[in-house]
SEDRENVO-286485 format. One record per residue (C-alpha): x, y, z. Coordinates in steps of 0.1 Angstrom, whole numbers, padded with zeros to 4 digits, always signed. Example, Ala and Ser with C-alpha at 12.3 -4.5 7.8 and 13.67 -1.06 7.14 Angstrom:
BEGIN
+0123-0045+0078 +0137-0011+0071 
//
This chain:
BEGIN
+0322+0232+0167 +0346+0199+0157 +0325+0182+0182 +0290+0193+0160 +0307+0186+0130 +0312+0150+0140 +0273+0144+0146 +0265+0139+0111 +0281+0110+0109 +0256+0086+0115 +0272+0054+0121 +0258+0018+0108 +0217+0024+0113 +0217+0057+0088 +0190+0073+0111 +0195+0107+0098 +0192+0098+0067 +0160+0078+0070 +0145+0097+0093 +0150+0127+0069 +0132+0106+0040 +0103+0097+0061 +0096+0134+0076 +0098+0147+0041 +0079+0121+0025 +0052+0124+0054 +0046+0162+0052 +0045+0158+0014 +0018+0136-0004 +0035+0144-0042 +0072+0135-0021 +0052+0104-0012 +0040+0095-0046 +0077+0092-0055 +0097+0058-0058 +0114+0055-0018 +0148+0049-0029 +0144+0081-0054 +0138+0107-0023 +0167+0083-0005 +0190+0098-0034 +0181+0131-0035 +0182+0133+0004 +0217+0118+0005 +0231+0141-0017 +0217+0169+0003 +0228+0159+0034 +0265+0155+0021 +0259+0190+0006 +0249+0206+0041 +0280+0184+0061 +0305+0199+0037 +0294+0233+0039 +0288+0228+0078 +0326+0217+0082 +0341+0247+0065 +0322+0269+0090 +0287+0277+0065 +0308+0284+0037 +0283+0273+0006 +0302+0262-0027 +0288+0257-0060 +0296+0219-0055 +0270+0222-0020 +0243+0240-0041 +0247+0214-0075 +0228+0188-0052 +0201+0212-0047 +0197+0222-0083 +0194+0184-0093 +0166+0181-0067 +0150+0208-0078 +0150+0202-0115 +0144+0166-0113 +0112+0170-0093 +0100+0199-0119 +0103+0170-0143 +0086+0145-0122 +0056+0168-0117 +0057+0177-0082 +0047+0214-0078 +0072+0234-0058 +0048+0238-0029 +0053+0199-0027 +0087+0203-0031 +0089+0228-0002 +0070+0213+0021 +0092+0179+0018 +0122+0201+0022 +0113+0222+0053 +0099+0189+0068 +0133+0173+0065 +0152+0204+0075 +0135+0202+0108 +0140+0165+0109 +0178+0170+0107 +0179+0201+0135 +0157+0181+0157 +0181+0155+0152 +0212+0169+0155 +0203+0188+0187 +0191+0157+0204 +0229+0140+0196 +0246+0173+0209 +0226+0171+0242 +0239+0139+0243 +0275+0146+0234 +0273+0174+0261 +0276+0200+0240 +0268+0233+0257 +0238+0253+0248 +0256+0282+0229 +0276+0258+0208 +0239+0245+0199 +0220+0275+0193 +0259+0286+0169 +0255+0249+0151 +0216+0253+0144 +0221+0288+0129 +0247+0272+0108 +0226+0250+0096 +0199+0269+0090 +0220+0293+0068 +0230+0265+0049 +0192+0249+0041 +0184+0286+0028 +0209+0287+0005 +0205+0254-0008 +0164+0262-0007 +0166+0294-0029 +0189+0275-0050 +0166+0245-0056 +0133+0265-0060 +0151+0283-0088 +0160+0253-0109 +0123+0241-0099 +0111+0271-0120 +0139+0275-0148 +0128+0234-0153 +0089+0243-0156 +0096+0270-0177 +0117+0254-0202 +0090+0223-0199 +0061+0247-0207 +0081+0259-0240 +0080+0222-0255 +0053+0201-0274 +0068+0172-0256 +0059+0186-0221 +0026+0194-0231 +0019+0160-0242 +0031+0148-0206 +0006+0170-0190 -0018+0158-0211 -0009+0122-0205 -0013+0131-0160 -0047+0145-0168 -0055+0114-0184 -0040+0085-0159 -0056+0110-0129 -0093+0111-0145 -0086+0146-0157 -0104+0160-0185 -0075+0171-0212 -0079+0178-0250 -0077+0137-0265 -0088+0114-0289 -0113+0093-0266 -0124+0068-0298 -0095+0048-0294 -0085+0023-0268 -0050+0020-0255 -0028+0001-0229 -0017+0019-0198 +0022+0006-0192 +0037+0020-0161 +0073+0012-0146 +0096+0020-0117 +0119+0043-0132 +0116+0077-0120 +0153+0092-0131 +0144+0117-0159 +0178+0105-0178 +0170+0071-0179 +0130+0076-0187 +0144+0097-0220 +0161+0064-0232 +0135+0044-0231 +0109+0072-0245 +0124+0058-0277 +0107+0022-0274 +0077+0039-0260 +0064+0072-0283 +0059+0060-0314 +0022+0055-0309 +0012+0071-0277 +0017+0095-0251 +0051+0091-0224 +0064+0109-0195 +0075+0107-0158 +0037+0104-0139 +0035+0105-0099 +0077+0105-0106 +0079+0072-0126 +0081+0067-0165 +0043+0057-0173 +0030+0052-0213 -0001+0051-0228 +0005+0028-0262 -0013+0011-0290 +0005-0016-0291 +0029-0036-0271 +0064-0026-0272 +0091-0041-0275 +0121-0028-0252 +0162-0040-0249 +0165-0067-0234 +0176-0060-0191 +0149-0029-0192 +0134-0027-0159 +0099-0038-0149 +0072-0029-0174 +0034-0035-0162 +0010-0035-0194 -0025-0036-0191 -0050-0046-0218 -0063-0023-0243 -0091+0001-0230 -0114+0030-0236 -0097+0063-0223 -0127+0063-0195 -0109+0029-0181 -0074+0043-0182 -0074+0058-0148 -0085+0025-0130 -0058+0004-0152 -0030+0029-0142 -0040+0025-0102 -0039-0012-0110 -0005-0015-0130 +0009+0007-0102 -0002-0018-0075 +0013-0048-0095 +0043-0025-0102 +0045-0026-0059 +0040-0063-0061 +0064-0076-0085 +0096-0068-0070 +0123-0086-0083 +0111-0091-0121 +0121-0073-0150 +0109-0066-0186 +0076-0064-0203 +0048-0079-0178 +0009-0082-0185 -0008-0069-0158 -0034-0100-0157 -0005-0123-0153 +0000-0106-0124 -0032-0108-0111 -0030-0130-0081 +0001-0114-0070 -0012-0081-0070 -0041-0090-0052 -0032-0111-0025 -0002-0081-0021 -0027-0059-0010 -0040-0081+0019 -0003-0090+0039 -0028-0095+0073 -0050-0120+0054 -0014-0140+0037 +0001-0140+0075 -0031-0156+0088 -0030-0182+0065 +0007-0186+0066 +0001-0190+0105 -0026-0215+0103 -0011-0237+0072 +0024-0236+0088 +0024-0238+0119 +0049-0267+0122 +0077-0253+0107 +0102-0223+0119 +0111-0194+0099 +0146-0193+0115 +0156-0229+0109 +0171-0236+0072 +0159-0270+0065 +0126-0260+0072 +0129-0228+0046 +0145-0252+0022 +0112-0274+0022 +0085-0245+0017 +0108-0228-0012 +0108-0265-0026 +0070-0266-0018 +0061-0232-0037 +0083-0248-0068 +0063-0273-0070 +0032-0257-0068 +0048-0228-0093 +0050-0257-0118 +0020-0271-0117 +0024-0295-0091 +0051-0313-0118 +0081-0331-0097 +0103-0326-0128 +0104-0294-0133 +0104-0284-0101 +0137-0302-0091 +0150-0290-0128 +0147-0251-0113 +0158-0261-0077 +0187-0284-0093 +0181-0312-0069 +0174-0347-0077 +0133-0354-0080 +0137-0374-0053 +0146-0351-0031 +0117-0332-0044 +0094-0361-0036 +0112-0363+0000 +0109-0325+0011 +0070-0326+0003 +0066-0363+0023 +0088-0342+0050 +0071-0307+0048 +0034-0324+0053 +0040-0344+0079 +0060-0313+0096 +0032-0292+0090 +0003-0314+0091 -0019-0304+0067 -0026-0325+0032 -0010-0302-0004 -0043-0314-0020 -0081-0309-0006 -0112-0325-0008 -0130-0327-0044 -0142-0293-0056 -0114-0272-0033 -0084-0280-0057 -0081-0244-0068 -0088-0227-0037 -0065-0250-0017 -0032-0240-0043 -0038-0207-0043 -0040-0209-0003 -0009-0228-0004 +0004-0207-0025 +0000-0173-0009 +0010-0189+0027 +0045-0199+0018 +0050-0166+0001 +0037-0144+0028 +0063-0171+0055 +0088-0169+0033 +0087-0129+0033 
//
C-alpha cells in the first residue's frame, strides 16, 4: 500500500488534479457554469482530503470531511442543485480511480493491492459524498428560511428569462463579475443592494441596479450594462458575461459598451488568428525584438495613433516609437494606414491581429 499511497503525488504537470476538474466539469453543465479556478479549489481540497485519509489506511477525520462540507455548502449557495453537484462529484471520483489504476499498472503494482487501493478509495469518496450532500441541503434549507435568498432566486429567474414576481416598469443595469466565493460576494453586497437585487448567479456575484455603484477601490472586475427594460435583462446578462470572459486582467467598474470590440472580436479567436497570420507574417512570435515592436505597435494604435503618449506608457523615447513602427512595417510589409474610406476598418484589423499574435 506505501507504493499506492505514493501515486497521488502528481509531480510538476498536476494531471490528477486537472483531469479531475475537467471530468467533473464535463459531466456537469451547472459545474461548468462555475468560474474554472473555483472548481480547481474545491477539487484540490478534496483530493488532499481523500490522500490523507488514504495514507492512514481509510481512516476519515473530521478535518477529511470539512473539505467536503465547504463544497457542498458553497455550491448550495452558488445555485447548483445537488444532482449537479453529484454528477460533478461521481464524474471526478471515476476520474481519479481511472487514474490511479493506470499509474499502479505502471508502478507494477499487483492486481490485489489494486482492487485493496480502489476499495479504499471508494470508502473514502462515500464518506466525503454523504457528508457534502448533507451540508448541500442544511445550506438550501437555511437559504429557503431567508427574504435575502428569495430575492436571489428571484434575481436567477430574471437574468435566465424566467418569469418571477417583479416590478417590470422599471429599467435597470445588469452588472455581473467574477467573484464566485460566497464570503467575498457578501462584502461587496453592501456596494450593490441598496437599490436592486444581488446574489451569486451561474456561481458568480451578479446585480441588478438602478444606478451605478460605486465600489472600494481594488474590487475585482465589474461589467455594467446600460439601463434596460426587465424583457432585455436576460440578453445584457449573456453579454456582460462574455465581456466578463474577455477582459481578463482589468479590474473595477467597466461599461459593457466600452467593451464592445473586445468582446466581440473575443468570440471569433479563428477569424483574429487569420488576420494575425496574414497582417504578420514577417515577424516571429518567439523572437523578443519582434514582440517588442507589435506591443509598441498596439500602443500606438491604443492611443490614437499619438507617438507621445504611446512612448509616455511604454517609457521609451518617441523616437524609438517612431523607429519600431519604420522597423515593424517594413518587417511585416503591410502599410499601418489604408486607402481613403478604410481608416477604421484597417485599425480595428490592426488592432485585433496583434492582440490575437501577441496571445
Amino acid at each position: 500500500m506505501d507504493r499506492f499511497i505514493g501515486l497521488f503525488d502528481d509531480g510538476k504537470d498536476r494531471r490528477l488534479l486537472e483531469a479531475t476538474v475537467e471530468a467533473a466539469r464535463g459531466h456537469s453543465p451547472d459545474v461548468a457554469a462555475l468560474p474554472k479556478a473555483e472548481v480547481r479549489r474545491h477539487t484540490q481540497a478534496m483530493i488532499d482530503a481523500s490522500a490523507a485519509a488514504f495514507a492512514r489506511g481509510g481512516e476519515v477525520r473530521e478535518e477529511d470531511l470539512s473539505a467536503a462540507e465547504l463544497l457542498g455548502a458553497d455550491r448550495a449557495r452558488q445555485g447548483v442543485p445537488v444532482a449537479a453537484l453529484l454528477d460533478g462529484f461521481q464524474a471526478g471520483r471515476t476520474q481519479i480511480v481511472r487514474l490511479l489504476i493506470e499509474r499502479g499498472r505502471a508502478a507494477g503494482l499487483s492486481g490485489d493491492d489494486l482492487l485493496e487501493g480502489v476499495t479504499r478509495i471508494d470508502a473514502i469518496a462515500t464518506a466525503l459524498e454523504h457528508r457534502m450532500v448533507h451540508a448541500h441541503r442544511i445550506a438550501e434549507l437555511e437559504m429557503a428560511r431567508t427574504t435575502r435568498d428569495s430575492a436571489v432566486q428571484r434575481l436567477r429567474q430574471l437574468l435566465h428569462g424566467e418569469e418571477t414576481a417583479f416590478d417590470r416598469t422599471g429599467h435597470y443595469h445588469c452588472v455581473v463579475s467574477d467573484i464566485s466565493d460566497p464570503a467575498t460576494a457578501r462584502r461587496l453586497e453592501q456596494f450593490l443592494l441598496s437599490d436592486g437585487l444581488c446574489g451569486l448567479v451561474d456561481g458568480r456575484l451578479a446585480a441588478l441596479v438602478t444606478r451605478t455603484p460605486v465600489p472600494p477601490a481594488g474590487t475585482p472586475l465589474l461589467i455594467i450594462s446600460p439601463a434596460a427594460p426587465v424583457a432585455e435583462l436576460p440578453g445584457l446578462y449573456t453579454l456582460c458575461r462574455r465581456a466578463l470572459q474577455a477582459a481578463g486582467g482589468l479590474t473595477g467598474v467597466r461599461n459593457l459598451t466600452e467593451l464592445a470590440l473586445l468582446t466581440a472580436t473575443a468570440a471569433e479567436p479563428a477569424l483574429g488568428g487569420l488576420l494575425s497570420a496574414e497582417l504578420l507574417g514577417g515577424l516571429d512570435p518567439a523572437e523578443a525584438f519582434h514582440r517588442e515592436l507589435a506591443e509598441t505597435v498596439l500602443a500606438h494604435l491604443d492611443h490614437g495613433g499619438r507617438v507621445d503618449p504611446a512612448a509616455r506608457a511604454l517609457h521609451v523615447h518617441p523616437n524609438t516609437v517612431k523607429y519600431r513602427i519604420r522597423r515593424f512595417q517594413e518587417l511585416t510589409g503591410h502599410s499601418l494606414t489604408g486607402p481613403p474610406g478604410s481608416a477604421v476598418a484597417q485599425t480595428a484589423h490592426w488592432w485585433w491581429a496583434l492582440r490575437s499574435w501577441l496571445r
